[in-house]
C-alpha atoms as a printed R data frame, in Angstrom:
    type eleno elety resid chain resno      x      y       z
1   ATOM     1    CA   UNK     A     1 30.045 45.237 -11.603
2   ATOM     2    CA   UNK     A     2 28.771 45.428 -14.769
3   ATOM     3    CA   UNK     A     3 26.501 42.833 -16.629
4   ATOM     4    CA   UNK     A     4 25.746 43.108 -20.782
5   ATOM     5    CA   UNK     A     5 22.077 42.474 -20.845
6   ATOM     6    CA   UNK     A     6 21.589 43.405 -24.383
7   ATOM     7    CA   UNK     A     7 23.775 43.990 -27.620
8   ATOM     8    CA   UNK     A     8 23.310 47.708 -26.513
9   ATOM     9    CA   UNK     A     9 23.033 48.188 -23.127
10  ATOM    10    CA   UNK     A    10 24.927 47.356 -20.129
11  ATOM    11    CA   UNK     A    11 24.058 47.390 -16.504
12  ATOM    12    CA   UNK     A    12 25.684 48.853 -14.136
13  ATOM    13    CA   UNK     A    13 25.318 49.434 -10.255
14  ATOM    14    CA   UNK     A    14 26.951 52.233  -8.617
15  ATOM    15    CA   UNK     A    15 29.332 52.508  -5.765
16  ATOM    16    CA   UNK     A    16 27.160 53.391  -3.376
17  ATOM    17    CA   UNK     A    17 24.096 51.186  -4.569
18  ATOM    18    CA   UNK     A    18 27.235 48.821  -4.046
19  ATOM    19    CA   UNK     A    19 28.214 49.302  -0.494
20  ATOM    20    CA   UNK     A    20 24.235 48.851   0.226
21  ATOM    21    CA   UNK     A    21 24.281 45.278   1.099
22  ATOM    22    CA   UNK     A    22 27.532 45.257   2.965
23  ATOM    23    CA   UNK     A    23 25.327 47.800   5.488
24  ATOM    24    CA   UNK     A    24 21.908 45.315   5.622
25  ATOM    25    CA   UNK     A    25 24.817 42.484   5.947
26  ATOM    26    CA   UNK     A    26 26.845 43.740   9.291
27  ATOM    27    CA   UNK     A    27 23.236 44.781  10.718
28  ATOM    28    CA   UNK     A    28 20.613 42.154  10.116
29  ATOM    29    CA   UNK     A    29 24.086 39.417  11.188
30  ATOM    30    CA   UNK     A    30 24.163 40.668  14.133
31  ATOM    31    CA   UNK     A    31 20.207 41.179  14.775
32  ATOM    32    CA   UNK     A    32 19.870 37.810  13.611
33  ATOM    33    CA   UNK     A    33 22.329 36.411  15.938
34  ATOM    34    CA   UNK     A    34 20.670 38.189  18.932
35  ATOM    35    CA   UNK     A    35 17.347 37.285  18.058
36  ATOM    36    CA   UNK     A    36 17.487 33.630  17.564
37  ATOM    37    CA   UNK     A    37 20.863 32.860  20.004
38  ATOM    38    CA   UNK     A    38 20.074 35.484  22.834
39  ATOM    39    CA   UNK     A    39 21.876 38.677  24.162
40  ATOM    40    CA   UNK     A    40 25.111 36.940  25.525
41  ATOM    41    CA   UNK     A    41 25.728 36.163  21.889
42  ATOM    42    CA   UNK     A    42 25.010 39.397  20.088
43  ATOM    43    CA   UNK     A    43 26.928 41.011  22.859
44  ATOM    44    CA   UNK     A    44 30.347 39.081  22.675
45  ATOM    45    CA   UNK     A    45 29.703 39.259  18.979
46  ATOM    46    CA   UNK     A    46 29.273 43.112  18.702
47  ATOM    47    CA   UNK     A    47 32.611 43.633  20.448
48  ATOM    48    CA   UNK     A    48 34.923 41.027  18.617
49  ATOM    49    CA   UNK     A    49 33.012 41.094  15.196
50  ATOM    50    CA   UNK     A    50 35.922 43.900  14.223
51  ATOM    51    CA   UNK     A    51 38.663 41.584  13.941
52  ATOM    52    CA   UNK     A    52 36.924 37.743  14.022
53  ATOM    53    CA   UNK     A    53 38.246 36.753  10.650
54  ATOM    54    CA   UNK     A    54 40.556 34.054  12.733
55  ATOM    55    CA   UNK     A    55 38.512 33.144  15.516
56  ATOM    56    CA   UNK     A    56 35.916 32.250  12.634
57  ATOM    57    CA   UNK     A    57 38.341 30.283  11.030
58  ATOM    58    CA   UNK     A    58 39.207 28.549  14.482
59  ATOM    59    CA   UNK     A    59 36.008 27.906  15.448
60  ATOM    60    CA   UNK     A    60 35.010 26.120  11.724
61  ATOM    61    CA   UNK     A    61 38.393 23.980  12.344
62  ATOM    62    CA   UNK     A    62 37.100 23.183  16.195
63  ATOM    63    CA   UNK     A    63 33.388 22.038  15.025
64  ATOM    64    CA   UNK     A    64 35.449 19.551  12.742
65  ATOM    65    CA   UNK     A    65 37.585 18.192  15.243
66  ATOM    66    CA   UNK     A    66 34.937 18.032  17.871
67  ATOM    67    CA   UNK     A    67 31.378 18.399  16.478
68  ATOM    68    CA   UNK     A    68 29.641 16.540  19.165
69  ATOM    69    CA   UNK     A    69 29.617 16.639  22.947
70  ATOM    70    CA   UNK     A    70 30.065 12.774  23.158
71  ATOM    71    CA   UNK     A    71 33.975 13.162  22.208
72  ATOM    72    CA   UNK     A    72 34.980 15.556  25.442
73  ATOM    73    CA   UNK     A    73 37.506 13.071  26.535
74  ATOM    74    CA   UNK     A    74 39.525 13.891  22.350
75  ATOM    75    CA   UNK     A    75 38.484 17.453  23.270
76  ATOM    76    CA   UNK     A    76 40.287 17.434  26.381
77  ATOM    77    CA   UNK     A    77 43.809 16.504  24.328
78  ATOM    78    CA   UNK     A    78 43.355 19.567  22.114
79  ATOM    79    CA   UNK     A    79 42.504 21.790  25.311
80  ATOM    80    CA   UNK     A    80 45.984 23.500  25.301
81  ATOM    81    CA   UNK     A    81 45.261 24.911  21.831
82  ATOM    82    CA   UNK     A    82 41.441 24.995  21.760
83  ATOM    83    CA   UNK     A    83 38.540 25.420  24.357
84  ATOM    84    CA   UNK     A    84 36.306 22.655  22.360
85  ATOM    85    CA   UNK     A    85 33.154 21.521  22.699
86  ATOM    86    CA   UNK     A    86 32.693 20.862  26.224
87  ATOM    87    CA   UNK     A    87 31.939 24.607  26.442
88  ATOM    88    CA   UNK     A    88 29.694 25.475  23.408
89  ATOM    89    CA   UNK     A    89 26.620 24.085  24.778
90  ATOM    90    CA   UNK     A    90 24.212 23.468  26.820
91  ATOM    91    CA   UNK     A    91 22.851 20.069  27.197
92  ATOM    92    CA   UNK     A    92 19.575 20.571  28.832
93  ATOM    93    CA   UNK     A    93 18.596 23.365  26.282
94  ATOM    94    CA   UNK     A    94 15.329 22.864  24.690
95  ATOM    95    CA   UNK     A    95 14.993 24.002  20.658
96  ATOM    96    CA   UNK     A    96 12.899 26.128  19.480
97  ATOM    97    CA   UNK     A    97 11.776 27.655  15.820
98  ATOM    98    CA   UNK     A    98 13.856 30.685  16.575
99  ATOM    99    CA   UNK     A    99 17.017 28.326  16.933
100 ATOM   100    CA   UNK     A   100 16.097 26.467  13.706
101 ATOM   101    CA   UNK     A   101 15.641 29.825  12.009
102 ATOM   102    CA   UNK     A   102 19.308 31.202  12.696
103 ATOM   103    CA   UNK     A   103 20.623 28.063  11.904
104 ATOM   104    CA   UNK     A   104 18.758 27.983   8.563
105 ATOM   105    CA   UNK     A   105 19.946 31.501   8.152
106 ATOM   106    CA   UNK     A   106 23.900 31.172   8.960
107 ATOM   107    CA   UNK     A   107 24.494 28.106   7.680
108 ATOM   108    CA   UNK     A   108 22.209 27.083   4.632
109 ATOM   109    CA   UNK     A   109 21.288 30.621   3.056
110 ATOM   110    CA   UNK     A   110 24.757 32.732   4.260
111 ATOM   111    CA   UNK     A   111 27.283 30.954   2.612
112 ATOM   112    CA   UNK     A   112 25.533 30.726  -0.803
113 ATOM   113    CA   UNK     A   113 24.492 34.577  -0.739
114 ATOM   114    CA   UNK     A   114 28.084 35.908   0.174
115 ATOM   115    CA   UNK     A   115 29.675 33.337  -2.247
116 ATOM   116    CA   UNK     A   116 27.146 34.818  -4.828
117 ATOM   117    CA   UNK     A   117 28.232 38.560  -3.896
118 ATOM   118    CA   UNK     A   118 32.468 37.770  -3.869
119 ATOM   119    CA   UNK     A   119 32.003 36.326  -7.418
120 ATOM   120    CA   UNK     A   120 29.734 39.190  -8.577
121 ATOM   121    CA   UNK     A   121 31.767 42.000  -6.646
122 ATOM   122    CA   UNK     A   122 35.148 40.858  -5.990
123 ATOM   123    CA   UNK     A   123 37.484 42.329  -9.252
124 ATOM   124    CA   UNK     A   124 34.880 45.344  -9.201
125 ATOM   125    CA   UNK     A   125 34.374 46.399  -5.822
126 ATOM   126    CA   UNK     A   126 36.589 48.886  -3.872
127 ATOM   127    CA   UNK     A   127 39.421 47.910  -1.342
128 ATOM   128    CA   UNK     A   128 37.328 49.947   1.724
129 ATOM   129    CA   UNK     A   129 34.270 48.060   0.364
130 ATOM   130    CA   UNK     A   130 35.873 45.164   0.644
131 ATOM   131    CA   UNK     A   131 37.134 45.606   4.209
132 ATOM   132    CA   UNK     A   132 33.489 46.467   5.421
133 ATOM   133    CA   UNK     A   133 32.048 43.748   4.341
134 ATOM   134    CA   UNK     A   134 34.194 41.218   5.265
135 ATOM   135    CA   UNK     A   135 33.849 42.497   8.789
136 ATOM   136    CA   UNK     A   136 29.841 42.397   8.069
137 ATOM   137    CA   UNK     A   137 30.082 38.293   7.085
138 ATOM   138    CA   UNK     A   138 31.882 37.913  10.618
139 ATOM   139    CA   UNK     A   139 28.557 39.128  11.936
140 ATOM   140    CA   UNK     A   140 27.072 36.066  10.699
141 ATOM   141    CA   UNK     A   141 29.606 33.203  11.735
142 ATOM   142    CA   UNK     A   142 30.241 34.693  14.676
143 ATOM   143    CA   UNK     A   143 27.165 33.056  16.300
144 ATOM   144    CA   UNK     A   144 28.009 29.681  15.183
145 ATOM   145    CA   UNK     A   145 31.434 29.533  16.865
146 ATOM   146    CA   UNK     A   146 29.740 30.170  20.337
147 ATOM   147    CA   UNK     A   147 26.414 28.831  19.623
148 ATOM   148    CA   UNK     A   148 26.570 25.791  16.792
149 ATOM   149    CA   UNK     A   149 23.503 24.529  18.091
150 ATOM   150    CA   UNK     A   150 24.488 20.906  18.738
151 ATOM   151    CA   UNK     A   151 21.375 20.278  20.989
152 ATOM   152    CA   UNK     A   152 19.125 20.635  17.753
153 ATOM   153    CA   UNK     A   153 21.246 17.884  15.753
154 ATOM   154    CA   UNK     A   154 20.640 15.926  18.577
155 ATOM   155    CA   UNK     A   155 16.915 15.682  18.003
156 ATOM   156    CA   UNK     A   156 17.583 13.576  15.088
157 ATOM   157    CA   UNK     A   157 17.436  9.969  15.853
158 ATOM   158    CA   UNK     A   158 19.732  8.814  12.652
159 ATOM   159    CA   UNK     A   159 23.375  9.238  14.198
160 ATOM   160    CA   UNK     A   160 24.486 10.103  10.201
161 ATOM   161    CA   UNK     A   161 22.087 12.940  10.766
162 ATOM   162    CA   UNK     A   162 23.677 14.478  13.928
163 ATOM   163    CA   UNK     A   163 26.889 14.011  12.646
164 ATOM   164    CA   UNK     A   164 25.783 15.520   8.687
165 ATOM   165    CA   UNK     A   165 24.115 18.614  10.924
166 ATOM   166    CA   UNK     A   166 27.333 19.605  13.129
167 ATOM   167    CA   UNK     A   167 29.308 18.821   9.420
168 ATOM   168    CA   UNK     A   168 27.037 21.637   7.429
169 ATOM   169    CA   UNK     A   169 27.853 23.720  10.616
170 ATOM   170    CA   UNK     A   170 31.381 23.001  10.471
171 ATOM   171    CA   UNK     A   171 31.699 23.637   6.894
172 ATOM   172    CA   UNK     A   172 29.700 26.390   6.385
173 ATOM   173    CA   UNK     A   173 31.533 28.024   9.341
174 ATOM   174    CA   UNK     A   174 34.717 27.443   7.551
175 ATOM   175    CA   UNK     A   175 33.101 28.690   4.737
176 ATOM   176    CA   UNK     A   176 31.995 32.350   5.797
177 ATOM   177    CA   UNK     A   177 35.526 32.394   7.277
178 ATOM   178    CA   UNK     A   178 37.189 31.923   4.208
179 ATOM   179    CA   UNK     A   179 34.936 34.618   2.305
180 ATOM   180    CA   UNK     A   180 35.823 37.306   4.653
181 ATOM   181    CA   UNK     A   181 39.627 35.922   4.406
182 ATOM   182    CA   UNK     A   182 39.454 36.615   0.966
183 ATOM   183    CA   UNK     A   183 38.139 39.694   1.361
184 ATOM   184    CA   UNK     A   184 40.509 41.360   3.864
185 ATOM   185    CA   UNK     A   185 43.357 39.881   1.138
186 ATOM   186    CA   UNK     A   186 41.869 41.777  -1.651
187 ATOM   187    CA   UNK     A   187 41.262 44.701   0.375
188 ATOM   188    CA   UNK     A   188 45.069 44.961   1.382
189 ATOM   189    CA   UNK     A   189 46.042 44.596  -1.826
190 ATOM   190    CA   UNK     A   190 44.194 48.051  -2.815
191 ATOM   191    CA   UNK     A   191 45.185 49.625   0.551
192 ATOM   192    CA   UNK     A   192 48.764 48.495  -0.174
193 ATOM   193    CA   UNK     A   193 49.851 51.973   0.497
194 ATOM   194    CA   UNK     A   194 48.758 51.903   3.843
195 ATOM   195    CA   UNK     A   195 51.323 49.396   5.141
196 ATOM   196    CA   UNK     A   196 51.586 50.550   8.977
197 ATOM   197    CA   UNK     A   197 47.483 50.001   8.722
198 ATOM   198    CA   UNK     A   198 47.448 46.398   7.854
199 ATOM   199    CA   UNK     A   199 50.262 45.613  10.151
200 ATOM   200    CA   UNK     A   200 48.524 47.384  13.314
201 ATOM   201    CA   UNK     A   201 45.260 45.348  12.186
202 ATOM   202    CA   UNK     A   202 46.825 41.864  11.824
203 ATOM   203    CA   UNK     A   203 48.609 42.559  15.380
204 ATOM   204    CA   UNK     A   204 45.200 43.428  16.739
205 ATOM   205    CA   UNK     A   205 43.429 40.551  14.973
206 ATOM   206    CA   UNK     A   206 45.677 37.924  16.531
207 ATOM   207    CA   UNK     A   207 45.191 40.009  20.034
208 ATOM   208    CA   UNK     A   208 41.620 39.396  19.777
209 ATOM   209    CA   UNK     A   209 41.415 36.196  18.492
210 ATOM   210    CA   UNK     A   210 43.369 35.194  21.696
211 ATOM   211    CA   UNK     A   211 40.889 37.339  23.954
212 ATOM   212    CA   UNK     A   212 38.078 35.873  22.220
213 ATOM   213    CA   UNK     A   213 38.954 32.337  22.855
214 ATOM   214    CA   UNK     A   214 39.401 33.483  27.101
215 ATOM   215    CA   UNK     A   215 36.145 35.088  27.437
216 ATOM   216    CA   UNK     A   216 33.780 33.479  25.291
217 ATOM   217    CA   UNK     A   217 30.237 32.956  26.530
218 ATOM   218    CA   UNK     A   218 30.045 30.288  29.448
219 ATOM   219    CA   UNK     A   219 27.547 27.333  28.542
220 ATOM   220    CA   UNK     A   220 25.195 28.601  31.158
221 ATOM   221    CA   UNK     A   221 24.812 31.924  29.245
222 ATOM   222    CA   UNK     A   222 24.276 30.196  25.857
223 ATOM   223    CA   UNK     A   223 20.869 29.287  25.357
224 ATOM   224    CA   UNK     A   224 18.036 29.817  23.073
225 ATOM   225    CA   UNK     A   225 16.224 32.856  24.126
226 ATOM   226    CA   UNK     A   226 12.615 32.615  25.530
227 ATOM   227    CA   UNK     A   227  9.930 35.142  26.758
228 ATOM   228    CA   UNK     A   228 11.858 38.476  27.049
229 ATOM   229    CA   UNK     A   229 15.161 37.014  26.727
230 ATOM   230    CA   UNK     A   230 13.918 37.384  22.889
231 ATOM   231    CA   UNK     A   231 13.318 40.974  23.143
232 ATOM   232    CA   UNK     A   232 16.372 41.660  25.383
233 ATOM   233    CA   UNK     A   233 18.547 39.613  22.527
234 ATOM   234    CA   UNK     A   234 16.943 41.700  19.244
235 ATOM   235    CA   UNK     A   235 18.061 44.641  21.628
236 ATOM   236    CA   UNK     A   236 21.565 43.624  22.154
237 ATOM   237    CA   UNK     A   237 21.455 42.220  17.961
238 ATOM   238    CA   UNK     A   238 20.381 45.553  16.787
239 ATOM   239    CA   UNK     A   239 22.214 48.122  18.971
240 ATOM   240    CA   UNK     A   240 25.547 45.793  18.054
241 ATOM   241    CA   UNK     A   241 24.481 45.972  14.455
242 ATOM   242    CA   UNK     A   242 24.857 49.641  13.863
243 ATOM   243    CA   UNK     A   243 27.980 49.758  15.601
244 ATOM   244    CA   UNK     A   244 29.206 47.163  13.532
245 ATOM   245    CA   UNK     A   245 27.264 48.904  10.063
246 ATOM   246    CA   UNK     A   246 28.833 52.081  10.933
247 ATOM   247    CA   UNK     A   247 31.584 51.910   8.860
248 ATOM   248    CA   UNK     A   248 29.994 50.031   5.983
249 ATOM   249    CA   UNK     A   249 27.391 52.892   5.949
250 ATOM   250    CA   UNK     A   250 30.261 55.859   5.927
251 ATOM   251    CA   UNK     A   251 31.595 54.052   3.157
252 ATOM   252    CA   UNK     A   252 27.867 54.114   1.228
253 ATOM   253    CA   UNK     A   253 28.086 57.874   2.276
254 ATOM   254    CA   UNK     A   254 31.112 58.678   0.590
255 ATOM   255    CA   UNK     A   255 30.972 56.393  -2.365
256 ATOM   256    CA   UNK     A   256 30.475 58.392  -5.848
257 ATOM   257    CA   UNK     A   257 26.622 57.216  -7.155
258 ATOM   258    CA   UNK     A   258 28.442 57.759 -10.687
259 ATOM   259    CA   UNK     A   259 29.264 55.928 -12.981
260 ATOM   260    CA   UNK     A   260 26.231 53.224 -12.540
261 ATOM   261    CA   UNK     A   261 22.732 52.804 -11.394
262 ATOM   262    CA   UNK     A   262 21.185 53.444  -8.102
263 ATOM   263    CA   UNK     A   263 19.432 50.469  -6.287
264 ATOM   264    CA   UNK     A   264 16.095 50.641  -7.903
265 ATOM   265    CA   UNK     A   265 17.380 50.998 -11.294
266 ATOM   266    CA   UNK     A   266 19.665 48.049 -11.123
267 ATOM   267    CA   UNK     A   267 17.280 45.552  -9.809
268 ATOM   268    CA   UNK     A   268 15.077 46.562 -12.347
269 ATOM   269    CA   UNK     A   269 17.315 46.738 -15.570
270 ATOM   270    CA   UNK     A   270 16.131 43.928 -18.186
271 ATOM   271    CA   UNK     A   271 18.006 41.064 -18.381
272 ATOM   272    CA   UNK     A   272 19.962 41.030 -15.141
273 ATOM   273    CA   UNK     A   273 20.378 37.830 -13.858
274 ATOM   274    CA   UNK     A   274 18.434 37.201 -11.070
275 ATOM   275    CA   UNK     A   275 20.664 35.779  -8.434
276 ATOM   276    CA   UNK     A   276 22.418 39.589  -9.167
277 ATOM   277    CA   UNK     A   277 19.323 41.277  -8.186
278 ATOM   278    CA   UNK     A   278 18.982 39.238  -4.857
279 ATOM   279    CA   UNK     A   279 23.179 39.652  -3.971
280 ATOM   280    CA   UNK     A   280 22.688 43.582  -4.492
281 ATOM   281    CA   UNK     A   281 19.431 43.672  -1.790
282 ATOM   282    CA   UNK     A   282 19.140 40.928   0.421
283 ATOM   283    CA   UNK     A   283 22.030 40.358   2.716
């Protein structure tokens, strides 16, 4: 990635200052999930998160269709294809700040930061960099296709305001699947020799797409935490979160800190535009 900040100097981040955020990315996704949607979440997310590029996209395409729990009886016609609404939430759930917060998180702040990183990384970053942090962006939509959080666009009283929250959830869902799309394209490009690798992937992506849909979270276990369901949830977030890091942060290991600057030096190097420094830390 490199940035001309003066006439005379150029700055430049290193690969493995690089592959920095797609580690804080997989791992605070997943704690985040776990924290504010509770351990039933960050557990089903931990073992799909791998190959959820499609369910993603799936489950942005099935809040559009059927954002709301009032249209079951539409659901029900697309029930051959897609498990809907009916079974996304819980009716009697009360909201909390925690809810609010991962909502905020996934679908206000997300898209806009990982937009921001595929424009600043995308022609510059490797093709194994690529691959890990697509798979650390599931981390954060994952949550929303199990958990959208209807209940809390309920508590508007405007019905344009219910129906504009499940539409930022929708979109922004569609979004983050997109991104990591674009992503695993890119990367396959630059692992074009490895032909028998994407194939086994895409065969195993469509696998688990189809598993995820069967054994997603039942209503009753979708809930915003409370007491030590909150502890029990960061658990769950955070153990899932290395896992799912691991291979983000082998790829940090390996990566040359040559030619560039580390971390520090990056953030700090005059005239970098500041939505730069923020994409290179904050995840």
């Amino acid at each position: 990635m490199d940035i001309t900040t003066t006439h005379n100097a150029t700055c430049q981040i290193s690969p493995h200052a690089q592959a920095f955020r797609a580690v804080l990315t997989g791992f605070v996704g997943s704690a985040m999930g776990g924290l504010t949607s509770g351990f039933y979440v960050a557990l089903f997310s931990g073992w799909i998160s791998w190959f959820a590029t499609l369910h993603i996209l799936l489950g942005g395409i099935e809040l559009l269709l059927c954002p709301q729990r009032e249209t079951q009886s539409f659901c029900q016609k697309l029930a051959s294809c897609l498990p809907c609404c009916d079974s996304r939430d819980s009716s009697d759930d009360k909201t909390n700040a925690l809810g609010w917060l991962g909502w905020s998180y996934s679908v206000i702040y997300s898209p806009v930061s990982q937009v921001l990183w595929v424009i600043g990384n995308l022609h510059s970053a490797s093709a194994p960099l690529m691959l890990v942090q697509a798979l650390s962006i599931c981390t954060i939509a994952l949550p929303l296709t199990i958990d959208p959080k209807v209940r809390y666009g309920d508590q508007f009283e405007r019905d344009f305001l219910r129906r504009a929250f499940n539409l930022a959830t929708a979109i922004s869902t569609l979004i983050l699947g997109v991104l990591s799309s674009v992503l695993l394209v890119f990367a396959a490009k630059g692992l074009h020799r490895d032909r028998f690798f994407i194939i086994i992937y895409v065969v195993v992506l469509v696998v688990w797409t189809f598993c995820g849909w069967m054994f997603r979270p039942s209503p009753t276990k979708v809930h915003s935490p409370k007491g030590l369901g909150i502890l029990a949830g960061l658990a769950m977030g955070c153990f899932s979160g290395a896992l799912i890091a691991t291979p983000a942060f082998v790829i940090m290991q390996i990566a040359p800190t040559s030619p560039g600057l580390g971390l520090l030096d990056y953030i700090q190097c005059n005239g970098l535009a500041v939505w730069r420094r923020v994409v290179a830390v904050i995840p």
